[in-house]
PAGU-678197 format. One record per residue (C-alpha): residue number from 1; x, y, z. Coordinates in steps of 0.5 Angstrom, whole numbers, padded with zeros to 4 digits. Each point is the difference from the previous one (the first is absolute). Last residue first. Layout:
BEGIN
[NUM; [X; Y; Z]];
...
//
This chain:
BEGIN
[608; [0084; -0069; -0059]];
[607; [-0001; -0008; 0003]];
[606; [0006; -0001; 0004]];
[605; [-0003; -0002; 0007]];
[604; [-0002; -0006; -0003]];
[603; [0007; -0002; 0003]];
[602; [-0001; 0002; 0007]];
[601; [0005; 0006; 0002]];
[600; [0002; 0000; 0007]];
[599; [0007; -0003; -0001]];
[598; [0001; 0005; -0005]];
[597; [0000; 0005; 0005]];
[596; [-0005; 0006; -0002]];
[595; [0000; 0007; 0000]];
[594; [-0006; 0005; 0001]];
[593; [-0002; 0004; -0005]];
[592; [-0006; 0005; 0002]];
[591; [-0004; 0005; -0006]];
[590; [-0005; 0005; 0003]];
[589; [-0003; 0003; -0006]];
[588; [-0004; 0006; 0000]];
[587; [-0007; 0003; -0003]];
[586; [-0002; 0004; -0007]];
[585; [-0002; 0006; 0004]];
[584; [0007; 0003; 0001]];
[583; [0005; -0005; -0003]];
[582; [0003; -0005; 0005]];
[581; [0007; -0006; 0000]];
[580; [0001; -0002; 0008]];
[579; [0007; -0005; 0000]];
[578; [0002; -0004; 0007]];
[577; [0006; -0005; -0001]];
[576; [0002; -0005; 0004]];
[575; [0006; -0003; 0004]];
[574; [-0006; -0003; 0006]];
[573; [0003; 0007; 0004]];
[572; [-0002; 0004; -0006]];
[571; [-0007; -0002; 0000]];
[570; [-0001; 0001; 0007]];
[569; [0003; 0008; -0001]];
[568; [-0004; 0002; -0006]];
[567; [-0007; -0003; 0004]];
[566; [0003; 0004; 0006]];
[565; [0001; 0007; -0005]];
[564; [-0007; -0002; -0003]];
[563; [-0003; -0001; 0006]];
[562; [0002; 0007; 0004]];
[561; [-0004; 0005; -0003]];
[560; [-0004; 0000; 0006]];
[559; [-0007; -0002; -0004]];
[558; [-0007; 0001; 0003]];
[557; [-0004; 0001; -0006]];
[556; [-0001; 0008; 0002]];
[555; [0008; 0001; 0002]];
[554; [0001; -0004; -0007]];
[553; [-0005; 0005; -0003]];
[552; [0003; 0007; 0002]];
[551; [0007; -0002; -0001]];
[550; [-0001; -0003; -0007]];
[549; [0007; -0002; -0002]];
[548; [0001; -0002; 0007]];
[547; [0008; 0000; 0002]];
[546; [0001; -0003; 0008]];
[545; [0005; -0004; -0002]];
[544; [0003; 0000; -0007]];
[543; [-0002; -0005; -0004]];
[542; [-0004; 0004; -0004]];
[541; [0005; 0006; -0002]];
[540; [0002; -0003; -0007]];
[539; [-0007; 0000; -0002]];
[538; [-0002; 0007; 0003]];
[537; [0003; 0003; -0007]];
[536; [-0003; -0005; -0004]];
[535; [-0008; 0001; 0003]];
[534; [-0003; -0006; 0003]];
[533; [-0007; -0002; -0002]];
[532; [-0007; 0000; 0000]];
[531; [-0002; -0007; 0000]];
[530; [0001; -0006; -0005]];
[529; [0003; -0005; 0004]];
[528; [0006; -0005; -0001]];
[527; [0003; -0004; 0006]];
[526; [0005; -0004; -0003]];
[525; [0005; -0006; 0003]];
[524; [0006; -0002; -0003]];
[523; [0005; -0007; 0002]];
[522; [0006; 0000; -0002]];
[521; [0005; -0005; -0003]];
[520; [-0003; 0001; -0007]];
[519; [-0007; 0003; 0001]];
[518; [-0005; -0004; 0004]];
[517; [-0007; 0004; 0001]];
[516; [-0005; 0004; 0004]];
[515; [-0005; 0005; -0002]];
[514; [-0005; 0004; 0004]];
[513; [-0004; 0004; -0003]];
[512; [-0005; 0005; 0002]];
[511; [-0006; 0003; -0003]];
[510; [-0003; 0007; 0000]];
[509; [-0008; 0000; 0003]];
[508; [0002; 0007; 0005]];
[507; [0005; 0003; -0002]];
[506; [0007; -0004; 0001]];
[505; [0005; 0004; 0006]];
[504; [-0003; -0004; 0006]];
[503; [0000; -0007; -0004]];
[502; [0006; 0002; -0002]];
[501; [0003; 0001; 0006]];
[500; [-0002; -0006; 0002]];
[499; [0002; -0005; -0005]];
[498; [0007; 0004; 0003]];
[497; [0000; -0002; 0007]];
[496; [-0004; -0007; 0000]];
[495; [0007; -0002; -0006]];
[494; [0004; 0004; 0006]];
[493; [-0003; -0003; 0005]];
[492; [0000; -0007; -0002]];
[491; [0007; 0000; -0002]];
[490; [0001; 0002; 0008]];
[489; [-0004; -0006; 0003]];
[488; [0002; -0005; -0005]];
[487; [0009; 0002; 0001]];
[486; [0003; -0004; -0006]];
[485; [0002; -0006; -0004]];
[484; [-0005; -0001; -0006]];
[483; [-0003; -0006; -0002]];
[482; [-0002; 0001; -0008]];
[481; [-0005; 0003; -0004]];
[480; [-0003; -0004; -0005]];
[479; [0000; 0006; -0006]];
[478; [-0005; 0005; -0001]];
[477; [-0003; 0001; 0007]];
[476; [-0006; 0005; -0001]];
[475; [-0003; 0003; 0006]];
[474; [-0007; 0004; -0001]];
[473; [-0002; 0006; 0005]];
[472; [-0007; 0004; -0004]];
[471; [0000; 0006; 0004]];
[470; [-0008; 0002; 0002]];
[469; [0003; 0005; 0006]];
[468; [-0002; -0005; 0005]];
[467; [0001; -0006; -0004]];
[466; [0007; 0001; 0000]];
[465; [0000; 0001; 0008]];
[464; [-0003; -0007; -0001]];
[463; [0004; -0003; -0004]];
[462; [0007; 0002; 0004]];
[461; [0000; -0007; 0003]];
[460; [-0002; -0004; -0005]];
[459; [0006; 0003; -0005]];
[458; [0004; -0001; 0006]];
[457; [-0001; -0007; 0001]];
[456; [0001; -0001; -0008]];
[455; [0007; 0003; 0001]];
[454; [0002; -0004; 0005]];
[453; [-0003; -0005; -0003]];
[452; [0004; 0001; -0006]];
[451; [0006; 0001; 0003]];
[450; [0000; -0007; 0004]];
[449; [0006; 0002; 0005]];
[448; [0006; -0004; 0003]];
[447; [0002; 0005; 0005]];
[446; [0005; 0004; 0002]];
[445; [-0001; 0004; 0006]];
[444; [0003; 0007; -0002]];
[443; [0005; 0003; 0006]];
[442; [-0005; 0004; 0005]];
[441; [0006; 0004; 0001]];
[440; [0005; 0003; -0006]];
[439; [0000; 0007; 0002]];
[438; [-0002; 0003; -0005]];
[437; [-0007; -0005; -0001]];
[436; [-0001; 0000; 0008]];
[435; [-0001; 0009; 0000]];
[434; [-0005; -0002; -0006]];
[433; [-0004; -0005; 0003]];
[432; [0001; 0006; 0006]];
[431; [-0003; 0005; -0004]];
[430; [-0005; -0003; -0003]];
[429; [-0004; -0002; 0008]];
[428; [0001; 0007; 0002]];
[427; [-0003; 0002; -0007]];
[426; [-0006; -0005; 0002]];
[425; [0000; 0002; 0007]];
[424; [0000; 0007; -0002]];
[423; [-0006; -0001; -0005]];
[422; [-0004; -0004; 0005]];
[421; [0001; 0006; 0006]];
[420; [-0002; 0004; -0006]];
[419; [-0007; -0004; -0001]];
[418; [-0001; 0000; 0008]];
[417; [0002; 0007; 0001]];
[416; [-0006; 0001; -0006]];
[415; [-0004; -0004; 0004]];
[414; [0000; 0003; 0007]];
[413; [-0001; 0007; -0003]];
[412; [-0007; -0002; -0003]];
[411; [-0003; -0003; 0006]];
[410; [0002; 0005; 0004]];
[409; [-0003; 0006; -0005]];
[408; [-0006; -0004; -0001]];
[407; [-0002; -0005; -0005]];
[406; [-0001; -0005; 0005]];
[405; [0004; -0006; 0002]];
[404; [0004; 0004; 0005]];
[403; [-0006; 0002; 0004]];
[402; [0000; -0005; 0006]];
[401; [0007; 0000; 0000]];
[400; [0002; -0006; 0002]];
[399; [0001; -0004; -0007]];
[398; [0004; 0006; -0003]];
[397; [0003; 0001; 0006]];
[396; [0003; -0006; 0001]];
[395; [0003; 0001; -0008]];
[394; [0003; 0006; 0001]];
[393; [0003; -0003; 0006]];
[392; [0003; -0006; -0004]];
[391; [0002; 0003; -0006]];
[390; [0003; 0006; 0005]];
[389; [0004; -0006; 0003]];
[388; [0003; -0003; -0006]];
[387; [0001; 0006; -0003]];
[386; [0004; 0002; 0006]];
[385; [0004; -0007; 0000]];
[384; [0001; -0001; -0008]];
[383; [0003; 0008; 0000]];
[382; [0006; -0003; 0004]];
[381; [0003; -0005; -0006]];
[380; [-0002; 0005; -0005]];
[379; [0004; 0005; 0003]];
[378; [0006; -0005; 0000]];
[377; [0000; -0003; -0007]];
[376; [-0001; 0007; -0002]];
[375; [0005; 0002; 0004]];
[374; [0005; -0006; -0002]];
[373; [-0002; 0002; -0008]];
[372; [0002; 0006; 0001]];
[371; [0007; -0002; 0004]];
[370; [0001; -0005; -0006]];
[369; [-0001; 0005; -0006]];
[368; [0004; 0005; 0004]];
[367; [0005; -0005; 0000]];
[366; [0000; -0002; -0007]];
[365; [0001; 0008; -0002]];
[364; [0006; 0001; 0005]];
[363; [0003; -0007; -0004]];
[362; [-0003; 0002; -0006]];
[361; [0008; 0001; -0004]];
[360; [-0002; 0000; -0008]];
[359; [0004; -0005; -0005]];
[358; [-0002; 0001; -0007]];
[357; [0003; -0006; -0004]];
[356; [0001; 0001; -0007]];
[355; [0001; -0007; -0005]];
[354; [0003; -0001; -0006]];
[353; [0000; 0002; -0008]];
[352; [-0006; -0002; -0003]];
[351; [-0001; 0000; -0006]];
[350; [-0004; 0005; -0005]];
[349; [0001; 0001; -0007]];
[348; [0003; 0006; -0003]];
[347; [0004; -0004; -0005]];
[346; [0007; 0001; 0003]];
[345; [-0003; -0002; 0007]];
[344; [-0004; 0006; 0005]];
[343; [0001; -0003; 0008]];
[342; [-0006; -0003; 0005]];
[341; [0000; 0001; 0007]];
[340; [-0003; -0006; 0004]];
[339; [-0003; 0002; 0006]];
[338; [0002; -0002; 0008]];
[337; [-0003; 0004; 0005]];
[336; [0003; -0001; 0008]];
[335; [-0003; 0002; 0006]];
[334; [0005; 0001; 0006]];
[333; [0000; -0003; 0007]];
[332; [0005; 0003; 0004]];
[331; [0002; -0004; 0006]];
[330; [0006; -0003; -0004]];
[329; [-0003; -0003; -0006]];
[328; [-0008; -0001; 0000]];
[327; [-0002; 0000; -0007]];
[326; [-0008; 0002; -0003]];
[325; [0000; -0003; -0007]];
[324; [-0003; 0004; -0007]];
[323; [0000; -0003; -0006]];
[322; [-0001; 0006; -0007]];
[321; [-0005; -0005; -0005]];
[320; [0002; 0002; -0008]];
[319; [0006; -0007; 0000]];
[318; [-0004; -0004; 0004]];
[317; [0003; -0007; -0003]];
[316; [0007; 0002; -0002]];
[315; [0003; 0005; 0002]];
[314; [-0003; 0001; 0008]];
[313; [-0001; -0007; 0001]];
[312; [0007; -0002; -0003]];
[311; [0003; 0006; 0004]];
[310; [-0002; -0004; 0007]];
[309; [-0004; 0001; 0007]];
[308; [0000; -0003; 0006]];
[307; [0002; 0007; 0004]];
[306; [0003; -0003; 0005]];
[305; [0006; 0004; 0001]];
[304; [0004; -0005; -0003]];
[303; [-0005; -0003; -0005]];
[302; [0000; 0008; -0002]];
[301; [0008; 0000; -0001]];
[300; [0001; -0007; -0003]];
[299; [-0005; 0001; -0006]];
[298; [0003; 0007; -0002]];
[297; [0007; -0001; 0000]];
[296; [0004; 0004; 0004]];
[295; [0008; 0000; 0000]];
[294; [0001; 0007; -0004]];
[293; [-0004; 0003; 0006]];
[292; [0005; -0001; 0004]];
[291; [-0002; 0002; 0007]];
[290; [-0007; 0000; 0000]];
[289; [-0004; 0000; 0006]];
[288; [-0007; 0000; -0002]];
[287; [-0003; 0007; 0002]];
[286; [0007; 0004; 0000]];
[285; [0002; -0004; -0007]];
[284; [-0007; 0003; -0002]];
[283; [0001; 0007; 0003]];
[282; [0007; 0000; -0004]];
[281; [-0003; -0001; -0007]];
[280; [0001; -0006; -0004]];
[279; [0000; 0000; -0007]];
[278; [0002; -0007; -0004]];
[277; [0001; -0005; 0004]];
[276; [0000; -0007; -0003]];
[275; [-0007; -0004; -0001]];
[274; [0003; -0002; -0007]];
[273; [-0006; 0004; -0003]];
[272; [0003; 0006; 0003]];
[271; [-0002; 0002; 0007]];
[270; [-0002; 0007; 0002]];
[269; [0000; 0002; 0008]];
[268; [-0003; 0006; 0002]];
[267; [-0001; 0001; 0009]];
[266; [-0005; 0006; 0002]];
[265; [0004; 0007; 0003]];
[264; [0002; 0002; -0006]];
[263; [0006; 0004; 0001]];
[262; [0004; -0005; -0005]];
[261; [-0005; 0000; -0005]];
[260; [-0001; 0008; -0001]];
[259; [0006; 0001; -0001]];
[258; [0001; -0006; -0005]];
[257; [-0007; 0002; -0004]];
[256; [0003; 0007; 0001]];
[255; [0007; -0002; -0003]];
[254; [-0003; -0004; -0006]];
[253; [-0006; 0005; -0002]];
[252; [0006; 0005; -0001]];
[251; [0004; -0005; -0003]];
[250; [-0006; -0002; -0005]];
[249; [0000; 0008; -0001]];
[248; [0007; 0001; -0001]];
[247; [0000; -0006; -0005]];
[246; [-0007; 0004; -0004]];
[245; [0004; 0006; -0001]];
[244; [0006; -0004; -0003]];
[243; [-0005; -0004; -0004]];
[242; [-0003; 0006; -0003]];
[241; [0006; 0003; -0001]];
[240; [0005; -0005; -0003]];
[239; [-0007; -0001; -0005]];
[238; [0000; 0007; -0002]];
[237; [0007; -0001; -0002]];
[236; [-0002; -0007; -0003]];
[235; [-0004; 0004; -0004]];
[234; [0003; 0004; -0003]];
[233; [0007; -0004; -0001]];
[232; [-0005; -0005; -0004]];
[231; [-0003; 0006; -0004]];
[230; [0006; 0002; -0002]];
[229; [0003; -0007; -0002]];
[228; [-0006; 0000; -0004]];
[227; [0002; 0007; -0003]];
[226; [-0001; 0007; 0001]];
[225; [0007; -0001; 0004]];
[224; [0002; 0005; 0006]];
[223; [0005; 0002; 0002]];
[222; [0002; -0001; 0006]];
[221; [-0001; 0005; 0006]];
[220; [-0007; -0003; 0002]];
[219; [0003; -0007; -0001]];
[218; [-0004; -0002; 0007]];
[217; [0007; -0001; 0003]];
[216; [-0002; -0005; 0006]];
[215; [0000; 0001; 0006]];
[214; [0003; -0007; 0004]];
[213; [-0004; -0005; 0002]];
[212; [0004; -0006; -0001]];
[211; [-0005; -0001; -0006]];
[210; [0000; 0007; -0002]];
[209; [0008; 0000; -0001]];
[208; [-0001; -0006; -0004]];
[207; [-0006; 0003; -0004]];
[206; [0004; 0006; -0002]];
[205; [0006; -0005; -0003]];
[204; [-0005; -0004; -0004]];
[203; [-0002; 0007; -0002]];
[202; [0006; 0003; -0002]];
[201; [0001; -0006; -0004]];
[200; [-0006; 0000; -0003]];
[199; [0002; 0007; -0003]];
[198; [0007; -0003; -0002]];
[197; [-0003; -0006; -0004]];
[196; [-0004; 0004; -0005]];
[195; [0006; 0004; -0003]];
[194; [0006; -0004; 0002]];
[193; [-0005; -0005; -0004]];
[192; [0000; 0005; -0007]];
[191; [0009; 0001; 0003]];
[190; [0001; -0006; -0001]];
[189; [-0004; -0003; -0006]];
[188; [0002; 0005; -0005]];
[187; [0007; -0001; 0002]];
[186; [-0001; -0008; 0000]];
[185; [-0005; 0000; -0006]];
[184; [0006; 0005; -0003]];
[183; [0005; -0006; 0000]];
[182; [-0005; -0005; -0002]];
[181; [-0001; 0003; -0005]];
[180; [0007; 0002; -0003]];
[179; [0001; -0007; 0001]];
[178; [-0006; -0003; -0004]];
[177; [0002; 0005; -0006]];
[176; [0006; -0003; 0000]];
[175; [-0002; -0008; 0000]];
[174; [-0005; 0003; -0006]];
[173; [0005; 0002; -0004]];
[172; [0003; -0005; 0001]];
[171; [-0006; -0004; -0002]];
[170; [-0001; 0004; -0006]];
[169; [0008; -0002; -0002]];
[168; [-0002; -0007; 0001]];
[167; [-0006; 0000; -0004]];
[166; [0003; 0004; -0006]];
[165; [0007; -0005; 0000]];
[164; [-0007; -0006; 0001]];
[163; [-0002; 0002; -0006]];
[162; [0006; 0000; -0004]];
[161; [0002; -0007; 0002]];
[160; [-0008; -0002; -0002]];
[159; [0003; -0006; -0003]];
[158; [-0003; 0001; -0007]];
[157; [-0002; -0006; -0003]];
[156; [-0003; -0001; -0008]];
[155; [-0004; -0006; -0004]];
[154; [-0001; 0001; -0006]];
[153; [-0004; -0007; -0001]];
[152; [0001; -0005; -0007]];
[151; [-0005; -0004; -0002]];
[150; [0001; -0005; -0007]];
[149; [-0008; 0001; -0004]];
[148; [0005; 0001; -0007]];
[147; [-0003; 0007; 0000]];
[146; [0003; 0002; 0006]];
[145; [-0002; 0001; 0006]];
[144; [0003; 0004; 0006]];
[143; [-0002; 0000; 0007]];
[142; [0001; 0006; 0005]];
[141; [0003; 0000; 0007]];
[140; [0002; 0005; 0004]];
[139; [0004; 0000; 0007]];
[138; [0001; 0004; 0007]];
[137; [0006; -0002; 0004]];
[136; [0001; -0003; 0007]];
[135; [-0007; -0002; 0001]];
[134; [-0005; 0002; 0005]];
[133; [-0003; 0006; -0005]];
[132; [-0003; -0005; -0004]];
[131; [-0002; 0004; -0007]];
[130; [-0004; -0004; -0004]];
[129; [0002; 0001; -0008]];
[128; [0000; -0006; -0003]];
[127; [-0004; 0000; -0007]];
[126; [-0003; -0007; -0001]];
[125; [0002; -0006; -0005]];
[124; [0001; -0005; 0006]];
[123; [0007; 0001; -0001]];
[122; [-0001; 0007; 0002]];
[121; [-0004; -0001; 0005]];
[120; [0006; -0004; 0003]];
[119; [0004; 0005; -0001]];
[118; [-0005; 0004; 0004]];
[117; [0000; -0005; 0006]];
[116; [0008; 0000; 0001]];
[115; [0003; -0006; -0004]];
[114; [0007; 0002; 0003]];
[113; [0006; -0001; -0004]];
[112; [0006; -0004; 0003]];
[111; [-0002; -0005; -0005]];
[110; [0000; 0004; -0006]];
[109; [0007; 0001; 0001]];
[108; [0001; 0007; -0001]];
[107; [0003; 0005; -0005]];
[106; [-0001; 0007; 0000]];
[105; [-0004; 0005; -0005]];
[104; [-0004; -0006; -0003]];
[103; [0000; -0007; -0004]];
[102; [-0003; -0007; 0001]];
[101; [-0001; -0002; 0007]];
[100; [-0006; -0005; 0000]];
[99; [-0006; 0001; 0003]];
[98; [-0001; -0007; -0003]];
[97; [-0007; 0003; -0004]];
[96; [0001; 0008; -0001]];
[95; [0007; -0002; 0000]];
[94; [0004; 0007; 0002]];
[93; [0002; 0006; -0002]];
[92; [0003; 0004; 0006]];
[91; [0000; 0007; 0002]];
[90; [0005; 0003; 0005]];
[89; [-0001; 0006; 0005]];
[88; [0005; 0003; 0006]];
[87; [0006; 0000; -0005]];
[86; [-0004; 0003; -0005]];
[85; [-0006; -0001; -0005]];
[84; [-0005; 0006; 0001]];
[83; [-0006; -0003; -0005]];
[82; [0001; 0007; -0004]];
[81; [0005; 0002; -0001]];
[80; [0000; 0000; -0007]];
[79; [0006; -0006; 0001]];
[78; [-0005; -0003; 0004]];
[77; [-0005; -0001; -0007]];
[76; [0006; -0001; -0004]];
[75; [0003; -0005; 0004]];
[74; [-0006; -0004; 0001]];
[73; [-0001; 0000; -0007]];
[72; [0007; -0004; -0001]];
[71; [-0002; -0004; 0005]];
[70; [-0006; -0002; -0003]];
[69; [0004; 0000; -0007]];
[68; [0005; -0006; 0004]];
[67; [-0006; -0004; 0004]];
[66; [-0004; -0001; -0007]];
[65; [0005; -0003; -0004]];
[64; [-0003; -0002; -0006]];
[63; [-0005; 0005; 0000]];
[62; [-0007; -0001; 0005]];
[61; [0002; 0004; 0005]];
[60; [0002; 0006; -0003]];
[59; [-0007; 0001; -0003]];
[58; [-0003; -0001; 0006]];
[57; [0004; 0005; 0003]];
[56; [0001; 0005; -0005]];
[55; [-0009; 0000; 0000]];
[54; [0002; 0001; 0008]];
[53; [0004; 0005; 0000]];
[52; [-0004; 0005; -0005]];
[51; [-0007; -0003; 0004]];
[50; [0002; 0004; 0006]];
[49; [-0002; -0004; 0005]];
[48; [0007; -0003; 0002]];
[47; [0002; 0008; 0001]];
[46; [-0006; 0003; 0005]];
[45; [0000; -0007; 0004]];
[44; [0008; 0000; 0001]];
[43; [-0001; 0007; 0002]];
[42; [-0006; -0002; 0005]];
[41; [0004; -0005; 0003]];
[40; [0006; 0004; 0002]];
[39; [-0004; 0005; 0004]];
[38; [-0004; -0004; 0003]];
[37; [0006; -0002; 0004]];
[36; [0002; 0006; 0000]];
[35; [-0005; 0003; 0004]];
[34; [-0002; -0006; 0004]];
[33; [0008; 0001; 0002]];
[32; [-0001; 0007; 0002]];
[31; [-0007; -0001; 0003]];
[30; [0003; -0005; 0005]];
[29; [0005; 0004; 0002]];
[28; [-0004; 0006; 0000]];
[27; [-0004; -0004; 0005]];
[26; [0005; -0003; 0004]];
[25; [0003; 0008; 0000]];
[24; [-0007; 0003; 0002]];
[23; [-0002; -0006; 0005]];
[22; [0008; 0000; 0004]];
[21; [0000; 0008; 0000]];
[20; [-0008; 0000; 0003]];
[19; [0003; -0005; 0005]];
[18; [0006; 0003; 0002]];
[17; [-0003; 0007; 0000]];
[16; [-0006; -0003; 0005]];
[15; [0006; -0003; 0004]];
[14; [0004; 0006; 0001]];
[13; [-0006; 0005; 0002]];
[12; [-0003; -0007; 0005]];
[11; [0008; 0000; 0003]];
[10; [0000; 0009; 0001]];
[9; [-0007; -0001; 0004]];
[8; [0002; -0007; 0004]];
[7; [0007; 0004; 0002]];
[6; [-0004; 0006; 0003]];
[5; [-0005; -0005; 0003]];
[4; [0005; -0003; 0003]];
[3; [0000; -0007; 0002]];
[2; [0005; 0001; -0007]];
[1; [0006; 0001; 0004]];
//
């Protein structure tokens, strides 16, 4: 019952009266006792330091019977009604030496007679008038000397009967008063909670129906408090509204996003941290083969198709890095991407939540892809023998012709079939490295190679065209370098490839830099130079073929646009990477990485 805040209102009412009643009557209690008790001392002390009384009783302590004429001016003095000598208070003459018993209102045995502290003054020749409200009874004590030099002590006790008659009537009244307290604490208490709890039960009730997703009442009708509670019920009302308006636009975003997943052509499949499903798409389960989504975790799925990729990459080591895997499944061949999603927490701080995996059917894409590739592959191949044969007739008629040596219009026309001629066959030549390079041929002839010779023999190869343009071409090495495991011929033409273009698009009298170097379990070579440039919108087309970023120029140089993407494809095929960084006029970057087996490494090789 008192889990209500309605009761837990009406019982701090009842126990705030209680404990005031139960401090104010201790208090007054107390008070009442205090009262009498110095009460009581202060009439004792105003008759015994009257000298009237205290001359008589000198006088009378000093006569032949001492203890009868003390009583007799005691007697006096509490017939007057002064001293108050009833049942309740009584007066005693004793010794002021032994304490001993000699006359008084009432007989005792001077042995049952306590020796308080104030008689015990007394006998020791002072007043005792301390007031000591623990005891049971209030005394006074007052010497007396006669003019014998014999002491005696007045000694009076009253067993506080009347006080503790007054004491218990005021508690009475007080246990009344306390009844009557809490009765109306209850009934004022009860209706001043219903008051207050009843507008919070009608919004907690409100809140139940919002929680399920019913209408609320936005306590339009109600009237309304110009209170807190008031406030409060306002608010929530508007709050009701808000939440239900933004409810009916989530839902609204939900049915689109599901619509528009269902008929998507691409495949969407979310994976929770546990690496269960959490969203498919039927185009997904179309693409993968998924009957029974629930039974699907993520590591076992993609090492079934061949993916070989696993959550814990994803999650854990590469977290900001979106993968990308080619699968081949039942004739289709589809490219998945792998991303980590990210969830709000309590605190607004960001933590991964799972793994999104796009899926997207390029099988038509990948056969147009093969088929062009095949085209190119197969006109490159027959382009070979006609080129062949005009470079042969160009150059017999070059070397018979008796006036194809001059400056005439024969001579000239010759030369510029010869020099196009050589560019085709250079395109030609291109092509079909390509063409061998996607479809896998001329596998890579894996070699045990001295990088750094390699390197040096192609800076010694490339001085002299370096000269020509007045290029200082230095190479570097920062660490020993190690032996490598890979194709000579086609590492030597992408590093001859990519010196070269920089020595072709460096202003005459720059300087190149080749550095080389072991970086953990890899290998790393740098071709830098300080020519003009590549703009950031033609960096991420670079590696396209055919793509010129200055069009005119590398036609004039004689470029085919085709080095970089076959430079790309090598590297790629040695499990490396390719990486080129350039502001206009400040030079490029070519950064190559190539793994290392650790076999392959010689411990020196570690330097950093």
């Amino acid at each position: 019952m008192f889990k209500s805040l309605q009761w837990r209102i009406v019982l701090m009412f009842v126990l705030l009266v209680l404990s005031v009643m139960i401090i104010a009557g201790t208090f007054l209690l107390t008070r009442v006792g205090e009262f009498y008790s110095h009460r009581f001392s202060y009439d004792m002390a105003l008759i015994f330091t009257d000298e009237q009384i205290t001359d008589e009783l000198t006088v009378a302590a000093g006569q032949a019977t001492p203890e009868y004429r003390l009583k007799q001016i005691i007697d006096a003095y509490s017939g007057a009604g002064r001293l108050g000598i009833n049942q309740s208070r009584n007066y005693y003459i004793l010794d002021g030496t032994t304490g001993e018993y000699l006359n008084g209102s009432e007989e005792v045995d001077s042995a049952t007679l306590e020796k308080t502290s104030n008689l015990i003054s007394a006998m020791n020749g002072r007043i005792g008038n301390a007031v000591t409200l623990r005891n049971s009874f209030m005394d006074y004590a007052f010497p007396v000397r006669g003019l014998d030099g014999h002491s005696y002590v007045i000694y009076i006790k009253d067993d506080k009967n009347e006080v503790q008659s007054i004491i218990q009537s005021i508690f009475w009244i007080i246990l009344q008063a306390l009844g009557w307290g809490i009765v109306i604490s209850l009934i004022f208490g009860f209706f001043l909670s219903r008051n207050i709890t009843k507008p919070i039960v009608s919004l907690t009730r409100r809140a139940e129906r919002l929680a399920v997703g019913e209408p609320s009442d936005t306590g339009a009708s109600a009237k309304k408090a110009e209170d807190e509670i008031g406030i409060l019920s306002d608010t929530f009302a508007f709050m009701s509204r808000e939440l239900l308006h933004t409810l009916n636009q989530i839902e609204s975003e939900k049915t689109k996003m599901e619509t528009i997943l269902v008929n998507l052509t691409d495949g969407v499949i979310a994976f929770g941290l546990d690496g269960k499903i959490i969203h498919i798409n039927p185009a997904a389960k179309r693409m993968l083969s998924i009957c029974n989504a629930r039974t699907v975790e993520f590591d076992l799925l993609f090492s079934d198709i061949g993916a070989k990729i696993y959550l814990g990459d994803i999650l854990y080591l590469e977290q900001n890095k979106p993968f990308e895997r080619v699968i081949t499944l039942n004739g289709q061949v589809i490219r998945a991407y792998f991303a980590a999603f990210r969830a709000e927490s309590e605190k607004a701080a960001e933590k991964v939540g799972g793994v999104v995996v796009a899926l997207q059917d390029i099988t038509t894409q990948q056969k147009l892809d093969d088929s062009r590739r095949e085209f190119v592959a197969n006109v490159s191949h027959e382009l070979r023998t006609p080129l062949t044969t005009i470079k042969s007739y160009t150059e017999t008629l070059m070397d018979t012709l008796p006036d194809a040596s001059g400056d005439n219009m024969t001579g000239h026309f010759l030369s510029v079939i010869n020099s196009e001629t050589d560019r085709m066959a250079r395109i030609v030549k291109d092509l079909l490295t390509l063409s061998h390079l996607d479809h896998g041929k001329n596998v890579l002839k894996q070699n045990e190679i001295d990088m750094a010779k390699l390197l040096s023999g192609v800076t010694e190869k490339l001085s002299l065209d370096a000269k020509a343009h007045k290029h200082t071409l230095l190479f570097s090495p920062t660490t020993t370098l190690p032996l490598y495991h890979g194709d000579r011929d086609r590492l030597e033409q992408v590093i001859i490839n990519i010196v070269s273009n920089a020595i072709k698009y460096t202003p005459d009298g720059g300087r190149i830099e080749i550095f080389a170097g072991r970086v953990y379990n890899g290998l790393y070579i740098k071709v830098k130079d300080n020519g003009i440039g590549i703009p950031k919108p033609d960096l991420e087309r670079i590696f396209e073929r055919f793509y010129r970023v200055d069009k005119a120029r590398t036609r004039q140089a004689g470029g085919t646009g085709l080095g970089l993407a076959i430079a790309k494809e090598i590297v790629e095929a040695h499990g490396g990477k390719i990486v080129i960084t350039s502001k206009p006029g400040n030079g490029s970057e070519v950064i190559i990485t190539l793994p290392i087996e650790p076999e392959n490494s010689h411990p020196e090789a570690t330097e950093s």
